[in-house]
C-alpha positions as a printed NumPy array, in Angstrom:
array([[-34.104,  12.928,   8.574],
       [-33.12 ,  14.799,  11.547],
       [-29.366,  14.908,   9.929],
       [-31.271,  17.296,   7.267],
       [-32.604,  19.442,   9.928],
       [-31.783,  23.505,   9.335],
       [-32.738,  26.256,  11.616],
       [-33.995,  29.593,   9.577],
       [-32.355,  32.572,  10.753],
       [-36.315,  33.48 ,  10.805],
       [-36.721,  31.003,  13.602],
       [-34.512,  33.62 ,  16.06 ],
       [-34.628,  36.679,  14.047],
       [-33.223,  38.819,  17.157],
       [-29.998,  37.497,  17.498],
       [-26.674,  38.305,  15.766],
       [-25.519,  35.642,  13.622],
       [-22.851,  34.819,  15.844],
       [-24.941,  33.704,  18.557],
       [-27.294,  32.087,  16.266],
       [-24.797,  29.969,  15.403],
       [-23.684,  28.968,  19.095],
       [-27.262,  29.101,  19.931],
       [-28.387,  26.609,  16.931],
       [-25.446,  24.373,  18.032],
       [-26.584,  24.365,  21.564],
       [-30.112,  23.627,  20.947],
       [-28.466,  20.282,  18.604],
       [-28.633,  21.962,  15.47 ],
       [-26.175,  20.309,  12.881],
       [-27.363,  22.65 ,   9.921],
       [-28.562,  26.045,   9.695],
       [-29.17 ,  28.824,   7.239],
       [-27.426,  32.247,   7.228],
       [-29.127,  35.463,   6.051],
       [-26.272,  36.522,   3.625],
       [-26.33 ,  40.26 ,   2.738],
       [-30.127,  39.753,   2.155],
       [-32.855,  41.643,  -0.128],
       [-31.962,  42.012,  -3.715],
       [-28.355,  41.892,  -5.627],
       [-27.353,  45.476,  -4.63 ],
       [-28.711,  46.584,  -1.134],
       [-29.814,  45.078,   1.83 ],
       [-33.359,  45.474,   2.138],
       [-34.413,  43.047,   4.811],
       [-32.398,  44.303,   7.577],
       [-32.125,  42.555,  11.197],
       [-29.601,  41.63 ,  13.364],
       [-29.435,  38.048,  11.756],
       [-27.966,  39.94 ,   8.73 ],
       [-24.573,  38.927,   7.335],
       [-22.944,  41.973,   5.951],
       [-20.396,  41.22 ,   4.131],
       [-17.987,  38.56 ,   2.71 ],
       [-15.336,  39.576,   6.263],
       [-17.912,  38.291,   8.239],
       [-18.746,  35.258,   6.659],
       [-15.796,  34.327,   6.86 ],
       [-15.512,  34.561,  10.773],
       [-19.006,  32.816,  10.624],
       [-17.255,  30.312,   8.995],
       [-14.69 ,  30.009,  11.413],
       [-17.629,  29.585,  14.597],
       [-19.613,  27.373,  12.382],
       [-16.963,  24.876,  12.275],
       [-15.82 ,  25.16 ,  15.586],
       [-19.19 ,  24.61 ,  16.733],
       [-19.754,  21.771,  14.821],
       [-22.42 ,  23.263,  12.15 ],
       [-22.961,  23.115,   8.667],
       [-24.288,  26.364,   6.982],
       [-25.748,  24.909,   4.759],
       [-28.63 ,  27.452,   3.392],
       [-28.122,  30.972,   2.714],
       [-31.047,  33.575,   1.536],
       [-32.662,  35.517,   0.528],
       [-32.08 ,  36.897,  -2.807],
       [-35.362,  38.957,  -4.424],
       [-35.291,  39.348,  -7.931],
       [-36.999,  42.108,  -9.024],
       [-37.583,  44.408, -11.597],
       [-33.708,  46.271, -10.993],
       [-32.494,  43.51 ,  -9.92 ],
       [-28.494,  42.761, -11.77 ],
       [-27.441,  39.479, -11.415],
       [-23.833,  40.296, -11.386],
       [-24.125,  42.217,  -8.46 ],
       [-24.619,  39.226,  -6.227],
       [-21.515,  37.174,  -7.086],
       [-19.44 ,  38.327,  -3.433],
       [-22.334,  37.262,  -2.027],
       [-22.308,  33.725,  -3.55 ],
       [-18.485,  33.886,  -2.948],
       [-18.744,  34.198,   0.216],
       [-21.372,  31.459,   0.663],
       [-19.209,  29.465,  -0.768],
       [-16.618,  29.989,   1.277],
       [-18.548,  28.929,   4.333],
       [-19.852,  25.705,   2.464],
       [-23.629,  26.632,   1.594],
       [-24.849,  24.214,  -0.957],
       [-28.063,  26.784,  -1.584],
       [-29.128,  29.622,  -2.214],
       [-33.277,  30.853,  -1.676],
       [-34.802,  32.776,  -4.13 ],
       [-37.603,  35.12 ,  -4.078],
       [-39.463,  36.386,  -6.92 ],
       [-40.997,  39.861,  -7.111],
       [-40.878,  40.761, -10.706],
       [-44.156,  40.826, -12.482],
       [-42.602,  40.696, -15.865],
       [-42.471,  36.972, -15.943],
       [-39.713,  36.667, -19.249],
       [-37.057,  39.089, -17.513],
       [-37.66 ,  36.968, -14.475],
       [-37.236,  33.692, -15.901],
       [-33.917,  35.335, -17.714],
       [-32.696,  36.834, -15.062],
       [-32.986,  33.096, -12.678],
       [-31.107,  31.566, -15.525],
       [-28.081,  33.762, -15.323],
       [-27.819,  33.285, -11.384],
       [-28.301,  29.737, -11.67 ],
       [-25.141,  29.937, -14.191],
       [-23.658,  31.782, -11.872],
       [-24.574,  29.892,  -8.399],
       [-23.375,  26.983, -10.673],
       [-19.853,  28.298, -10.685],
       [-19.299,  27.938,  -6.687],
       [-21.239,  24.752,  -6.551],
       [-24.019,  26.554,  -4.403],
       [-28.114,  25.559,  -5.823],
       [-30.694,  28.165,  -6.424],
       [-33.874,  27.298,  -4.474],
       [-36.804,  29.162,  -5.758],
       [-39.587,  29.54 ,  -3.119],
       [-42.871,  30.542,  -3.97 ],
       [-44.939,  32.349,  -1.833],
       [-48.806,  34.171,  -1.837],
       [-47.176,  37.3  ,  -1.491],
       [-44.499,  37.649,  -4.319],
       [-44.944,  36.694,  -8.219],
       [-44.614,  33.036,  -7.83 ],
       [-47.378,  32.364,  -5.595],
       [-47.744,  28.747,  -5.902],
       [-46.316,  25.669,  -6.263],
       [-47.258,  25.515,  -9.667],
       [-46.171,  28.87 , -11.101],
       [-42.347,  27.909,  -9.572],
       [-42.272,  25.194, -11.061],
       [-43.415,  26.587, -14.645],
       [-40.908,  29.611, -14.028],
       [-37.767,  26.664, -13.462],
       [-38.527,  25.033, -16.835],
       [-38.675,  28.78 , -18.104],
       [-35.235,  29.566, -17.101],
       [-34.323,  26.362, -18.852],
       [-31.355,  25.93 , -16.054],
       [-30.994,  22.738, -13.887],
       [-29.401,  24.502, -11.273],
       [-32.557,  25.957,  -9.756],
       [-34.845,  23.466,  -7.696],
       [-37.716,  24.589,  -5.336],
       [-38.455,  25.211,  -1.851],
       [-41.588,  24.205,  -0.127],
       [-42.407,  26.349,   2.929],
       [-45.292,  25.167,   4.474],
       [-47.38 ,  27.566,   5.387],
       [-46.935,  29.485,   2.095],
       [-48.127,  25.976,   0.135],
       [-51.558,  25.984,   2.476],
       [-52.544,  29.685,   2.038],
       [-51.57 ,  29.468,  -1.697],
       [-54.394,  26.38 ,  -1.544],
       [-51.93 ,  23.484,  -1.658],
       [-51.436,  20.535,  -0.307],
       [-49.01 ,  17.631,   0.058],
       [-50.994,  15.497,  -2.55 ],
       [-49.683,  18.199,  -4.737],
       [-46.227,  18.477,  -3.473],
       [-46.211,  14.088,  -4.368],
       [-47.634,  15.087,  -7.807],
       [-45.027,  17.681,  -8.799],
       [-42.504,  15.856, -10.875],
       [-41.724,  19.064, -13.064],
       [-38.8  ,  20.289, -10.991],
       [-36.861,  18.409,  -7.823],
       [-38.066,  19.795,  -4.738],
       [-34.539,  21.097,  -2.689],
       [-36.089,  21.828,   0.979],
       [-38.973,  21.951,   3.053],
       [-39.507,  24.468,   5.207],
       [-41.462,  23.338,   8.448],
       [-43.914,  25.225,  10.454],
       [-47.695,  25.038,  11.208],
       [-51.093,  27.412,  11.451],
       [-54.858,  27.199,  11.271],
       [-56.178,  26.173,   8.101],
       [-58.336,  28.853,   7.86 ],
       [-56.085,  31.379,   6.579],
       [-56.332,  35.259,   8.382],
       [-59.356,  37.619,   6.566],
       [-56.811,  40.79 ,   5.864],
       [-54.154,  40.348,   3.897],
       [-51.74 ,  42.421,   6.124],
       [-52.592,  40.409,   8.91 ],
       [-51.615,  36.882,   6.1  ],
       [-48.16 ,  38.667,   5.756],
       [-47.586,  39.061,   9.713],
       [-48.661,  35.439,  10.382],
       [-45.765,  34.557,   7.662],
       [-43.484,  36.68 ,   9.117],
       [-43.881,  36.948,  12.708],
       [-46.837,  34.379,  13.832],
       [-46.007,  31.213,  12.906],
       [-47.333,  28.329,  14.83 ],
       [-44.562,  25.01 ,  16.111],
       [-44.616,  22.449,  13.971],
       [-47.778,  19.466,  14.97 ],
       [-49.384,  22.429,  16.966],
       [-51.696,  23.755,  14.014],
       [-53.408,  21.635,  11.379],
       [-51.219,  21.472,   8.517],
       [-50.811,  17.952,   7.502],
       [-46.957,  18.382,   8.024],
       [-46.52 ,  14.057,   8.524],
       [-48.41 ,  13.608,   4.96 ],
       [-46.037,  16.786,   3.614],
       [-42.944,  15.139,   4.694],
       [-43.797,  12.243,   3.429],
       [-44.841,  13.535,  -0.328],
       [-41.134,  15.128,  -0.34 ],
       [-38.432,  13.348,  -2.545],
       [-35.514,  11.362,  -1.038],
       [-32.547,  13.042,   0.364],
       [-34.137,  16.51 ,   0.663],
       [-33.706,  18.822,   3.564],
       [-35.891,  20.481,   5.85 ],
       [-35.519,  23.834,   7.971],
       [-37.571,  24.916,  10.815],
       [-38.58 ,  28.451,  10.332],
       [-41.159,  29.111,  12.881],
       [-40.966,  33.441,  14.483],
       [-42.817,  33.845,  17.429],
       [-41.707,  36.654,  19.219],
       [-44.054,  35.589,  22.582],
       [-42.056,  32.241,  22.755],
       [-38.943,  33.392,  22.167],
       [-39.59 ,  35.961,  25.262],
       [-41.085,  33.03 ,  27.416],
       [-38.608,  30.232,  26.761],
       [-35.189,  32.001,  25.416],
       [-34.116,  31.412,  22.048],
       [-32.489,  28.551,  23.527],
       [-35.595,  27.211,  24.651],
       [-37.562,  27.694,  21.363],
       [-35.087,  26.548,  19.179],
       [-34.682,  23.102,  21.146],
       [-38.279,  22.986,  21.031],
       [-38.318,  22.969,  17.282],
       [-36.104,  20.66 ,  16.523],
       [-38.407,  18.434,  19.101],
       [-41.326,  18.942,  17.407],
       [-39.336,  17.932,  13.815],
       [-38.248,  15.146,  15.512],
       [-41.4  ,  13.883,  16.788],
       [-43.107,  14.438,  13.303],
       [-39.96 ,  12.672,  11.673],
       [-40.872,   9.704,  14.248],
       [-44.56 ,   9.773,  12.509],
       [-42.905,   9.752,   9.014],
       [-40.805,   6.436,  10.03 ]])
């Protein structure tokens, strides 16, 4: 399983995606994900050094990624709103194609749950064309909040091209759990995303959104049930470590955090075995 291990650009949200590469290698990374262009089909909206601009740069990613030994295997994050036009995207799938990604995450914002299902079709028609895999994630604080409501928006869309991405901390505050993950057999299940937290979810909701975004806990030092999570997950899949913590970082380097990530996978992967 460890061969299926990704770092999220989340993970070391600081650094420019050239040195998260070199970094990700360093730490014994063999996969990562690249934040391509980012926010919705025609402007950046979540901006941060980890941003990949445009298809030029990619390209030169490209070029680091294999000399470093690294797959880039994951891109993200596309949000599909209510202005959202599909076409708009397609140098950004070129470009993830040229640098070998095999998928592409998807966010849903649009409350207008027919346009969005439409509009998930045409991309996976369109991902289809350069080979690359939409991965629908769900999350408490977008449209598809649940495991459950992805999955029902997939058959929607009617396209096999779309699978779905656990993350899970957004599975445990959206009141799931890896029984549920094993019982989902309406859609294949692409990646998990690994990181851990209390149960007991924050009181404010602003405070719910910085724990997802900036206070995420190393994985087997909360009390998710990550071993019985991993193990509910299909054959084959892949799994990404997406864990911002701004403290560590500071204390142990990015360096130091992201080898201390992939430690913690591996010793829950040892669990698993």
């Amino acid at each position: 399983m460890i061969s299926r291990l990704s770092l999220a650009p989340l993970s070391l949200p600081d650094l420019t995606p050239d040195v998260f590469l070199r970094t990700a290698a360093e730490a014994g990374y063999r996969r990562v994900c690249l934040r391509l262009f980012g926010g919705d089909a025609v402007r950046p909206r979540l901006l941060s050094p980890a941003l990949v601009y445009d298809p030029v740069m990619a390209v030169e990613l490209g070029r680091i990624a294999d000399g470093e030994g690294v797959a880039v295997t994951e891109i993200e994050v596309l949000m599909i709103g209510r202005n959202s036009d599909i076409a708009s995207c397609e140098p950004m799938l070129a470009a993830g194609a040229a640098i070998g990604a095999e998928v592409l995450t998807v966010c849903v914002v649009d409350e207008d749950i027919g346009r969005a299902a439409d509009r998930l079709g045409a991309l996976a028609r369109l991902a289809g064309a350069y080979r690359i895999e939409v991965g629908l994630e769900f999350a408490p604080s977008t449209r598809m909040r649940s495991l459950g409501e992805a999955v029902a928006l997939r058959a929607q869309a009617g396209e096999t091209n779309v699978a779905v991405v656990v993350d899970a901390l957004h599975l445990t505050r959206s009141g799931g759990r890896a029984a549920d993950v094993a019982a989902s057999c309406g859609a294949p299940l692409r990646l998990l995303q690994l990181c851990d937290a209390p149960l007991v979810a924050p009181e404010d909701p602003a405070d719910r959104l910085r724990e997802a975004r900036d206070l995420r806990m190393v994985p087997g030092e909360g009390e998710i049930d990550l071993v019985s999570l991993i193990r509910a997950m299909p054959d084959g899949c892949g799994f990404s470590v997406e864990v911002p913590d701004a403290e560590r970082v500071a204390r142990l380097g990015p360096l130091g955090h992201a080898r201390g990530l992939r430690e913690a996978a591996e010793r829950l992967f040892a669990e698993v075995q």
